[in-house]
N, C-alpha and C positions, 0 to 999 in steps of 0.2 A: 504493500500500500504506500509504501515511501512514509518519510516524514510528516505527524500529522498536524493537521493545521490549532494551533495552540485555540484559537478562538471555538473550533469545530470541538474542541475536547474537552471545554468546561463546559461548551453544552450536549454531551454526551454524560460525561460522567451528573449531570444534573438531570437526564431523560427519563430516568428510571423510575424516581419518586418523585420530581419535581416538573413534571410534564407542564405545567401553566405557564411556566418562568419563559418569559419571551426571550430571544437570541436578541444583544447588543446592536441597536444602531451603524452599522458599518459605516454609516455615512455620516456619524459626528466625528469629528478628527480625537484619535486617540492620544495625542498629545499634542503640547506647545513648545515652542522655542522657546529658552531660559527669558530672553526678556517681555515676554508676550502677558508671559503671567508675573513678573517680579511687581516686587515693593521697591522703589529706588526711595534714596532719603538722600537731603538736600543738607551738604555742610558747607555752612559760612567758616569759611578757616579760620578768618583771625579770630572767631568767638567758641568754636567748638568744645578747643581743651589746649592750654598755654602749657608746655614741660618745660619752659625754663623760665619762668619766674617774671619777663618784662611785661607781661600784662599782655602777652597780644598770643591767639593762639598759633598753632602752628603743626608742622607734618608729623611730629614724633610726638604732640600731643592726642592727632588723629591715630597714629597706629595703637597707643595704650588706648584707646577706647574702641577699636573693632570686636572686641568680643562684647560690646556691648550691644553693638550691631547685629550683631548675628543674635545674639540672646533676645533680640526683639523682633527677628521674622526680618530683616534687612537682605537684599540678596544682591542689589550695588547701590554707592552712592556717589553722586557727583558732586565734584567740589568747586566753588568760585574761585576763580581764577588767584593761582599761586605761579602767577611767574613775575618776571624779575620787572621792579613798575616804581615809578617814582612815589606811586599811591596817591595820587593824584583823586584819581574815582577806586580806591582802595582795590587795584590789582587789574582793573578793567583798561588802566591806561597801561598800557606793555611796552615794556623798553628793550625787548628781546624774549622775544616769544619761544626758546629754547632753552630757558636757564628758570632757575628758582630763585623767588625774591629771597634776601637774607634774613627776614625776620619769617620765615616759614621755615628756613632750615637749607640745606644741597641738596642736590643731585639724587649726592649717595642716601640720604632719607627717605625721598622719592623712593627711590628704587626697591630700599627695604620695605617701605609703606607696601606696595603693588604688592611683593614678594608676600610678605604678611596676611595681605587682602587675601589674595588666591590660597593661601595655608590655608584660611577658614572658611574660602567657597564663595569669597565675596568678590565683586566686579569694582572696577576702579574705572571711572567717568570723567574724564578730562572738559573744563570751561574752555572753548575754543572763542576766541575772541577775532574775526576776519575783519569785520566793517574799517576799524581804525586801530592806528599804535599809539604811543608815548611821542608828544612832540620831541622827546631824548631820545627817540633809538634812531638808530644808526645811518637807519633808510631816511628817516624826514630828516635829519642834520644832513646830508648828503643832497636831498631832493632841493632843501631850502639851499642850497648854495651852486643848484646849477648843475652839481657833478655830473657827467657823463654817463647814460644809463640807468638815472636816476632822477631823471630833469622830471618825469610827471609819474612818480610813485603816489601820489598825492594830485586831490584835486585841484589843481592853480587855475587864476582869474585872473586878469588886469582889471577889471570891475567896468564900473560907468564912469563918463567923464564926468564930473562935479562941475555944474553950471555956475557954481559959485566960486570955482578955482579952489586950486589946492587940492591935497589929495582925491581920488577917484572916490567912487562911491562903493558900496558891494555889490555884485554881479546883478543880485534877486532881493527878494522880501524872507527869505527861508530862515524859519526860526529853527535854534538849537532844542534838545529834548530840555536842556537844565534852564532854560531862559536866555532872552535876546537875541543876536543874528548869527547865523549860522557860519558867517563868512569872519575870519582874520586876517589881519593888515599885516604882512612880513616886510620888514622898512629894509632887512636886508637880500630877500628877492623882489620887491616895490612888485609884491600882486598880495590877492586873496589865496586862504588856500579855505575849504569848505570843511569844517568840523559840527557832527549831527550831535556831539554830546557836548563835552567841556573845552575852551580853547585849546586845553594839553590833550587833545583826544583828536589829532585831524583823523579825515576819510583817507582810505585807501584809492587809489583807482583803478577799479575791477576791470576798466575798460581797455588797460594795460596786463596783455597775459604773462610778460614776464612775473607782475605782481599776481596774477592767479595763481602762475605756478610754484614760486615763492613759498605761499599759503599754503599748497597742498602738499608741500615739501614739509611744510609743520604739521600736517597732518601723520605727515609717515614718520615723521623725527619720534611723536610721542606714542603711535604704533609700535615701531622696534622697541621703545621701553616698556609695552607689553599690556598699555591701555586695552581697556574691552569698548571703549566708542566716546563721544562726545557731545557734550551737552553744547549747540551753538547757539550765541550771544546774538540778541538784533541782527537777525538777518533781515527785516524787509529793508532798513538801509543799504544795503549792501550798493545800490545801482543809484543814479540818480537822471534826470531830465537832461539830456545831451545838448538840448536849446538855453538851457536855464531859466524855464519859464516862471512866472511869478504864481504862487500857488494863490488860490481862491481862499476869501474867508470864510469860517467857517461860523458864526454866528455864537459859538457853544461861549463864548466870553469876549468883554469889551477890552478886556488886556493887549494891547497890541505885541507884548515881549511873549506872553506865555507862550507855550508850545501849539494850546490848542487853539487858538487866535486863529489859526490857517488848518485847513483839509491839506492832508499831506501827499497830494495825487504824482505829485513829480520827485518826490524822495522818498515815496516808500512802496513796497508791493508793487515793483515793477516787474515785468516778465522774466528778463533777464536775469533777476534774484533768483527765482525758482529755477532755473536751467543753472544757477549754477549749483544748488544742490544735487539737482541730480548727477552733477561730475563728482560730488565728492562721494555720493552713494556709489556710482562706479569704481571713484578709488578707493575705498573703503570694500568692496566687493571683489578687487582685484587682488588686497592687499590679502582677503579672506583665504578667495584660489589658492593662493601662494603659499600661504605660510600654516594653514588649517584651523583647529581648534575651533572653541565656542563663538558664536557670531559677534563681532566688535556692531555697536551700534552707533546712529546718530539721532539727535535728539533737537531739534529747533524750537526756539522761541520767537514767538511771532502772536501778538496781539493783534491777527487781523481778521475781516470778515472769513464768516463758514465758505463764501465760493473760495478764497485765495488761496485757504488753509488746508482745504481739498486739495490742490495741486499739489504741494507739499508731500503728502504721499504717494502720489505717480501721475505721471502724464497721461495723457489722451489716447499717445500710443503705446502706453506702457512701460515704458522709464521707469524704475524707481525710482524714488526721494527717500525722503525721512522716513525714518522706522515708527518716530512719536513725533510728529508735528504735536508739540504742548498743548494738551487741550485747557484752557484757560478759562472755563465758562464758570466753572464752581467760585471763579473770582472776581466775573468783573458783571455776571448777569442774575447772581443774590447778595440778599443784606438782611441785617435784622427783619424785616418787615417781608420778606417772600415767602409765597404759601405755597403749601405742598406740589401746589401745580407749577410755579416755577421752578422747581427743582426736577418735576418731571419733563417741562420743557427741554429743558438746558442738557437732560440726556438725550433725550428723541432728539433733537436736533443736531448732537451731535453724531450720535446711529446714523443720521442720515446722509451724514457726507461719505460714512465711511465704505472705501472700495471695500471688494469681493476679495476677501482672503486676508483685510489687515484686521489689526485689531485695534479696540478704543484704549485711551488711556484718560485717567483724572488726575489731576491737578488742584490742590485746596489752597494753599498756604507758597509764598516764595521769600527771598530777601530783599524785594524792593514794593511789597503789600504789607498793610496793616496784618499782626498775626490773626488766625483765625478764629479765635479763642474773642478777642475783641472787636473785631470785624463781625461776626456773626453771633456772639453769643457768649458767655462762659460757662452758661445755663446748658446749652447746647455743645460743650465740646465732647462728650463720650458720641452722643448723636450724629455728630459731624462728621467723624472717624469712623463712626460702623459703615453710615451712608458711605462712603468715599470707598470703603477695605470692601462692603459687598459689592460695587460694582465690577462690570469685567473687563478682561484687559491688565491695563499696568496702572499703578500705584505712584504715586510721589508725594512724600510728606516730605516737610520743609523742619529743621531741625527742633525740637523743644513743644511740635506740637503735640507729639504723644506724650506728652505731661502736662497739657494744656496750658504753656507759657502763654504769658499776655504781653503786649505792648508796653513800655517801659519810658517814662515821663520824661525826656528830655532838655536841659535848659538851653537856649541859644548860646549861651559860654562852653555848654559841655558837646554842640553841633560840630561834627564834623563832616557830614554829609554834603560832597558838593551842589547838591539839585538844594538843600536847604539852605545853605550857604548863600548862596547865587540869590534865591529868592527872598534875603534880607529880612531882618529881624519878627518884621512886620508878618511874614507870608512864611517863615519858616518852617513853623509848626506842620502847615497843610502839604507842605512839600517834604518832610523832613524822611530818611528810611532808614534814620537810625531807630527809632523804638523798637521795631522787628530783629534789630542785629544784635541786642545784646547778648552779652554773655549768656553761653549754656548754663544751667542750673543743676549741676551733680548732685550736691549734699548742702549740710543747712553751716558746713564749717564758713568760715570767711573767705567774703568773694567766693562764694555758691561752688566751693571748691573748684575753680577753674584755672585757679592761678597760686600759686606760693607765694606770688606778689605780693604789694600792699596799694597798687592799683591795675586798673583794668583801660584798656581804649577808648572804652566806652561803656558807663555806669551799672554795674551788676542792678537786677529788678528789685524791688523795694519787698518781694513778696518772696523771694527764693527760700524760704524759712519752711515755708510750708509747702511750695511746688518747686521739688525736687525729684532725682530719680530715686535717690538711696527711701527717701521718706516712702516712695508712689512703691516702692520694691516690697516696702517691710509692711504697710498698710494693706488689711486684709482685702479692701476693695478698694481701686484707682484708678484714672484714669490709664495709667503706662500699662495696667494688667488688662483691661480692657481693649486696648491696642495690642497686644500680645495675645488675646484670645481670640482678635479675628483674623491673625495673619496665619494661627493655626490653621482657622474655618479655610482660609485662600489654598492651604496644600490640597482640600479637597477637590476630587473630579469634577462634584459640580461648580465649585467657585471657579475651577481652571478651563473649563470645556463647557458648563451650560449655559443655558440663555439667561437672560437677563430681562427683564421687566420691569419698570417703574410706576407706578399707581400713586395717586391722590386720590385720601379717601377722603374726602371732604377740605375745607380747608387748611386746615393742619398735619394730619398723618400723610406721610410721607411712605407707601410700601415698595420694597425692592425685592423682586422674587428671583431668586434661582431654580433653575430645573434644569437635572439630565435624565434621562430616561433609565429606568433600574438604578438610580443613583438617586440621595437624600435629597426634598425640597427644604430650600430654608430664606426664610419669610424675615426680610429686616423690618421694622415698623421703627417709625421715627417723630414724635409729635412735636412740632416745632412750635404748637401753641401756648396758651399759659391756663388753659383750661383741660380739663377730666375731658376723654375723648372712649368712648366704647363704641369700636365697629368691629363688623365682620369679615372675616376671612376666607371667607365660603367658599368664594369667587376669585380667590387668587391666583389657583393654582388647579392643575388636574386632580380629580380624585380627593381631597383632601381629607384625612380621621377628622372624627370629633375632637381631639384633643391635639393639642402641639409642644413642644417639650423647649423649655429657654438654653439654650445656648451660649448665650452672650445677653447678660445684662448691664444697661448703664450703671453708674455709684449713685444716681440717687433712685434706682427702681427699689422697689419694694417686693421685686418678684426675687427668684432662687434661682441661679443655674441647676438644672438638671431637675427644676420644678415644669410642673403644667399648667397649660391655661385653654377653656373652652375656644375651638374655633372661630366659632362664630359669635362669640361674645368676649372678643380682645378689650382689656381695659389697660388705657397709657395713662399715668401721670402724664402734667404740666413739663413738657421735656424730657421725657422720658423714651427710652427708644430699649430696645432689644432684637435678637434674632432667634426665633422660633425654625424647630425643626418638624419636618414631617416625619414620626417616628415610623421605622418601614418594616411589616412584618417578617414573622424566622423565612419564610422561602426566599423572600427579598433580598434579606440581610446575607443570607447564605450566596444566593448568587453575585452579589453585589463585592460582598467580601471578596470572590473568588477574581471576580472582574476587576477590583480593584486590584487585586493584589499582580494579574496578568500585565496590568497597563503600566506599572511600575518601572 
């Protein structure tokens, strides 16, 4: 008979006695790619974990805390850009895109960090930073002076002629992201050159391929050091209007500096952006050919509309792009005041860009957002986190939320933030991303144990006493354990392979259903209101028992893990959220076991 077919033989040996038990789905995919299903977690370096005492974190302070990572369901995490920078936009201006800043640590740290990672099964995520460098590196000191080969690394202007004499004028009207024009006066090449962030931040120019190829030379530099992919920085700048036309206002403010003053139609999301993704997905796909192992990924950030952000994943004719174009919606399309149906929005919509064969990913919390904890609720953080871990696809938490850190009161003396900075004293506060950046909060010793210091970059939270990790560890219920019992739930078949569902049951409850077929349903429910909410479940799901079993409860339920509750008579507290299972009888469990155990 030859070799027999392993699926053909769990349902033989179940034919016997267990004749109802239907044969597996062949057509749900029995597995995923490691990043399809991962939790990635977002580290702010300078704030993670400091080993050597100056108050600023660093790479050997990240490697002593990956078994922390792993001990919470973590399976890669990108980090904000650690290379070598005046710190200007703290690491975002790069003075040399191949080297490590010094208050991170060398090379050789790096290398043990990676080395460290993959000992414990973790993926390491590089911040690729392409649109601009450091007006200090090497290329724009070379560019601004003429050199040969280097005359338009960067975007230069002679501007308009000033009717009034005297210096020119700037090219356009194009405003910077951090506030005012986007164009700078170089007295010593007498033009403009075009910077979309901080004056220390010029544009590259993409329209120059020595300068694409450059970039994807750093792309391969931090390959060979054995990266698993990269998380890339504002890519819809990347191209800009080759006429230099004056962008339209946008109406959204009478500020003429702000950023949002102007529709950004000639500097952002232009076509040639997306083409060039798809080059680095090739080189990134060649680099795969080559060298084998687990898939290296790319990961974009791009706050733009759902039609742009669909390209991003593949062309028309098929191209790849990005693995995760960032789905961003969990951030900028709720707030305190969204009812369950906008949370069901924000997934259907995104389902709906998505091609045939990718998968979604969610995104809550970043470094340059209010944290989510204070953006959305405090009331609501176990809530937040279950919604976010049951959905399907890939994961990204932002460092300190699974202990539900909050936002941290910042003074304008204690401002370091250039976007706050820029926007003076007065406008600060609204512009400011230092509160999201503070220090992580370990333990309740001094300075939230982050530091041996006796200061930090940027003011440990006034609250680290009581939201900590050591505290959330040793506390019989917490949020951190809470986020640790649903990244369990993710190892399962159905969080990894079945469908997905999201339901409003009325204003407030928020339901997210899992199903695979022979495989556990399990029912998140989430009341983001501030009243008692009792609906039914009837209707969620195929088949449903009378009864369903808690799985994951929030810290302030009042329900029991491994307790039960009427289906059709589900009662939430005021913010209260949980994840019921559909308990699956012995034939079920036996075959299910068996399937599960095949798929492995």
């Amino acid at each position: 008979m030859g070799t027999p077919n392993p699926f053909w033989t769990v349902c033989v040996a179940l034919a016997g006695t267990l004749s109802l038990v239907a044969c597996l789905d062949l057509t749900v995919p029995t597995s995923r790619d490691w990043w399809e299903k991962a939790a990635f977690y977002q580290i702010y370096p300078r704030s993670f974990m400091d080993s050597d005492g100056d108050g600023v974190g660093d790479l050997n302070g990240i490697a002593s805390k990956l078994p922390y990572l792993k001990s919470i369901g973590v399976k890669a995490f990108w980090m904000s850009p650690i290379y070598k920078s005046p710190m200007v936009d703290f690491g975002y201006d790069i003075s040399d895109f191949r080297d490590i800043h010094e208050e991170f640590g060398t090379m050789a740290d790096f290398e043990r960090l990676v080395e460290q990672a993959h000992g414990l099964g973790l993926k390491v995520i590089m911040d690729f930073v392409p649109n601009h460098s450091s007006n200090l590196h090497e290329w724009f000191v070379k560019s601004e002076q003429r050199q040969p080969g280097y005359e338009d690394y960067y975007v230069w202007h002679d501007g308009k002629v000033n009717p009034a004499g005297g210096r020119n004028l700037p090219p356009n009207n194009w405003i910077q992201a951090f506030r005012g024009s986007a164009w700078q006066w170089s007295d010593q090449r007498q033009q403009y050159y075009l910077h979309q962030f901080t004056v220390e931040q010029p544009d590259l120019n993409y329209r120059n391929p020595t300068v694409v190829q450059e970039m994807k030379d750093v792309l391969l530099f931090w390959l060979g050091k054995g990266v698993d992919g990269f998380r890339i920085d504002a890519v819809p700048t990347l191209y800009e209007d080759t006429q230099l036309r004056d962008e339209p206002v946008s109406g959204l403010t009478d500020d003429p500096e702000d950023t949002n003053y102007l529709r950004h139609i000639y500097t952002q999301d232009l076509p040639e952006t997306v083409e060039m993704v798809y080059e680095w997905r090739e080189l990134i796909d060649a680099f795969q050919a080559e060298h084998g192992g687990e898939t290296r990924v790319i990961m974009t950030e791009a706050y733009s509309t759902l039609d742009v952000i669909k390209t991003y994943y593949a062309s028309s004719t098929g191209r790849l792009g990005s693995h995760m174009p960032f789905n961003f919606r969990l951030i900028t399309e709720v707030d305190k005041q969204s009812t369950a149906a906008d949370y069901v929005k924000v997934v259907k919509d995104w389902m709906s860009i998505l091609p045939v064969g990718q998968v979604p990913n969610w995104v809550m919390g970043n470094h340059d957002r209010p944290r989510v904890a204070t953006r959305l609720g405090e009331e609501r953080i176990d809530a937040l986190n279950m919604v976010l871990l049951s959905l399907s696809g890939a994961s990204v938490t932002y460092q300190g939320e699974e202990i539900g850190m909050t936002d941290v009161y910042i003074s304008w003396e204690d401002t370091v933030d250039p976007a706050a900075c820029n926007a003076g004293k007065d406008l600060y506060a609204e512009k400011s991303r230092d509160p999201c950046r503070t220090p992580f909060q370990w333990d309740d010793t001094a300075m939230a144990g982050f530091t041996t210091g006796s200061k930090t970059w940027l003011p440990v939270g006034d609250r680290y006493r009581e939201v900590n990790v050591q505290a959330q560890l040793a506390a019989e219920k917490s949020h951190l354990k809470v986020y640790q019992l649903m990244m369990e739930l993710r190892k399962t078949k159905t969080y990894q392979l079945g469908t997905v569902k999201a339901v409003a049951l009325g204003d407030s409850v928020l339901a997210v259903v899992r199903e695979l077929t022979n495989f556990g349903t399990y029912i998140t429910l989430a009341n983001f209101g501030s009243q008692i909410e009792v609906i039914s479940g009837i209707t969620l799901a195929d088949a449903l028992p009378g009864k369903l079993y808690f799985e994951v409860v929030s810290v302030n339920s009042h329900n029991i893990r491994g307790g039960s509750m009427a289906t059709k008579d589900s009662v939430l507290l005021p913010n209260e959220a949980f994840v019921l299972k559909a308990q699956i009888g012995p034939v079920e469990r036996v075959y299910s076991s068996i399937c599960d155990s095949w798929l492995q």
